[in-house]
N, C-alpha and C positions, 0 to 999 in steps of 0.2 A: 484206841491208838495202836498202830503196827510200831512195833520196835523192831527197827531193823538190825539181825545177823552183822555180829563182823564181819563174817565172808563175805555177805552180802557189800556193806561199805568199800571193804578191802576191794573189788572188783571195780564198784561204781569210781574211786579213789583213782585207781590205777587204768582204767576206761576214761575218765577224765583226763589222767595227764597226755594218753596217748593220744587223744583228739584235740587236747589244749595246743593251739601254735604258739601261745608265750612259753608253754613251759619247753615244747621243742625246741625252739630258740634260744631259750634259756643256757639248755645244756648241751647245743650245736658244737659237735668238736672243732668247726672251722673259727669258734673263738679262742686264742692261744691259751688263755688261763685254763679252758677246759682239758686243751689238750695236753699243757703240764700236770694236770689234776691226771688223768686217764694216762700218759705214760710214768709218772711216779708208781703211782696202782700194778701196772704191771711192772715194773722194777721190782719192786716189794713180793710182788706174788711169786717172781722168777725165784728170788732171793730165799722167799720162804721154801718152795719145793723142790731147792736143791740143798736144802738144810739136812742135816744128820737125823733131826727128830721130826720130821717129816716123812709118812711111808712115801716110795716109788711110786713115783709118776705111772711109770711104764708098765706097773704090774698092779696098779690099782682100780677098782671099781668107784668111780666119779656120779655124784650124782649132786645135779643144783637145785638148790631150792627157790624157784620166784625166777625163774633163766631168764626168760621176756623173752628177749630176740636171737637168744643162744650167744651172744659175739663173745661171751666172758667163758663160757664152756667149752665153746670151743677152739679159742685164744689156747688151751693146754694143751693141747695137739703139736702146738709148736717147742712146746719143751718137755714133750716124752710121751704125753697119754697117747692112749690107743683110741681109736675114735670107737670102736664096737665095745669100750667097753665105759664108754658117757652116755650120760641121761639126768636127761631135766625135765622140771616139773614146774606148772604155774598154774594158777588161778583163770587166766583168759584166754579162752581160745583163740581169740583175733594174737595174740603176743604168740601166743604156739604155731601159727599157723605160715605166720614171718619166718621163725626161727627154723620150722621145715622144709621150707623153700629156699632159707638160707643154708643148712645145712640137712642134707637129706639124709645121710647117713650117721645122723645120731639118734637114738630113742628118747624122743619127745612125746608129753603126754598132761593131757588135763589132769589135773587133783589137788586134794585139800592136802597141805603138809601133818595136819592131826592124824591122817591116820592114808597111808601109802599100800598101793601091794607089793610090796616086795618083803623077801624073805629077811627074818631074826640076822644081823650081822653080814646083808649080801655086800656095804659098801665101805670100803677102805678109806673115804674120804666125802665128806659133805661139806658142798658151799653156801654158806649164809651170808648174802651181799645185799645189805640195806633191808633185810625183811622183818629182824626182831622190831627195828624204832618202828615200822609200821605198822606193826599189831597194838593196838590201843586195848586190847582185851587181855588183862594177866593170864584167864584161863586156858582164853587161844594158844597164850606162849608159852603155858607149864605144857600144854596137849603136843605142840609143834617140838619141844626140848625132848620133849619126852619118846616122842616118836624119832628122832634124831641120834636119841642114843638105843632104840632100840635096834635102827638098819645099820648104827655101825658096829662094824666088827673091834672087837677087844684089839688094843693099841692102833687102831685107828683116830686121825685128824678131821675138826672141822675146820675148815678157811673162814675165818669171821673177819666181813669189812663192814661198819657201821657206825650213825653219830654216835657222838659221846656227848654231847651236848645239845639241846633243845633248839628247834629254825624256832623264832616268834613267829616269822612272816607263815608256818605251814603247819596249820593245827594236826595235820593228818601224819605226822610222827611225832616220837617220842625219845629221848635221850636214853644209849643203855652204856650207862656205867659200868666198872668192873665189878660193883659188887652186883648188881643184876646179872650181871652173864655169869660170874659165881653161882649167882642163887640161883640160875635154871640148870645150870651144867654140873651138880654140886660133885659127880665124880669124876670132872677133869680136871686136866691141869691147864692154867692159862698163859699162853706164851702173846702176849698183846704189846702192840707200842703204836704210837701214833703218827698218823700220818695228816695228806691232805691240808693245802692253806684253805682257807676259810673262804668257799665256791663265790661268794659276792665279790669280795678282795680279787681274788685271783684272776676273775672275768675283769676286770678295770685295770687290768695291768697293763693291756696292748701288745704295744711293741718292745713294750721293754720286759716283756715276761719272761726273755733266756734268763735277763740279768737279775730280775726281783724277784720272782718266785723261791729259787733257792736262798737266796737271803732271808725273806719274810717266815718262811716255811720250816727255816729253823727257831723260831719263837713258838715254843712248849704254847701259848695259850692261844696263838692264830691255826695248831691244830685240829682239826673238827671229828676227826676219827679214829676206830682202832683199827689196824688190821693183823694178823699173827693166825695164832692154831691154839684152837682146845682141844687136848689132848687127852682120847679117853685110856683110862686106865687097863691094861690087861689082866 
């Protein structure tokens, strides 16, 4: 019997949703619930990177982990980053290959987040966007933490957006709590709060999603996510 590699899954997983049309559909921003879910996301992220305990935009080294089509990479360009100085990294070459013709002038590149070439402390800031709940493998995710805090530089941030609670309907994540991102991250500090109404909800809003989303969205348990900075130690 072949036991199949996480990275192996992880690919077939993530090849899957990108060929799946329901799940395309699924998360088609021309459904309003999504597209309040996707500009809350970016309010929050603006919010976090003009924070005091946030390094500079403008003077930092950006690198994403799991990028897919670059839009979230390079969405930071519009509030200070430098485009020469982003770069992301993914699992599938079909998702990179989108993201280079989407954006030509960012450094994009196939690889495993366990272990990256770039140098001891080259980057100021790491984005983790939905890739811990997708590693089913703990050891994957001590290799992936771990590598994570070796490319970033002392008093350097990572961007964490991720469930906090378990899909039934999607065996293929996993919920990471705060004491889990504690126990991978065990020398930062975690500036977390939640976000996101709860992606089913939010699509069956319609037409009324100006008006119910911010209503619903304030109920602590129709939450689904974190998003904030772990903050590594100098």
């Amino acid at each position: 019997m072949i036991i199949e590699s996480e990275t192996d899954r992880l690919k077939k997983v993530y090849d899957d949703y990108r060929t799946s049309t329901s799940v395309q559909a699924r998360w088609n921003l021309a459904n309003p619930g999504n597209s309040a879910i996707n500009q809350e996301r970016c309010h929050a992220m603006r919010q976090i990177f003009r924070s005091d305990t946030c390094p500079s935009l403008s003077a930092s080294r950006v690198l994403d982990v799991g990028c897919g089509n670059g839009d979230v990479l390079a969405s930071l360009t519009e509030i200070g980053a430098q485009t020469e100085n982003l770069y992301g990294v993914d699992l599938l070459i079909t998702r990179l290959q989108d993201a280079k013709e989407r954006y030509p002038h960012i450094a994009f590149q196939c690889g495993n987040a366990e272990q990256l070439p770039f140098a001891d402390g080259f980057f100021n800031i790491i984005l983790f966007f939905t890739v811990f709940s997708s590693i089913l493998d703990s050891s994957m995710q001590r290799n992936v933490a771990r590598e994570a805090n070796r490319l970033l530089a002392p008093g350097g941030a990572i961007l964490w957006y991720d469930f906090r609670y378990n899909n039934p309907t999607n065996p293929h994540v996993r919920a990471m709590r705060c004491s889990d991102i504690q126990n991978l991250f065990k020398e930062f500090d975690l500036h977390l709060f939640t976000i996101t109404l709860l992606p089913p909800l939010a699509r069956r809003l319609g037409r009324c999603t100006s008006y119910l989303y911010p209503k619903f969205v304030r109920l602590f348990f129709l939450r689904t996510h974190f998003i904030g900075l772990l903050l590594k130690k100098r």
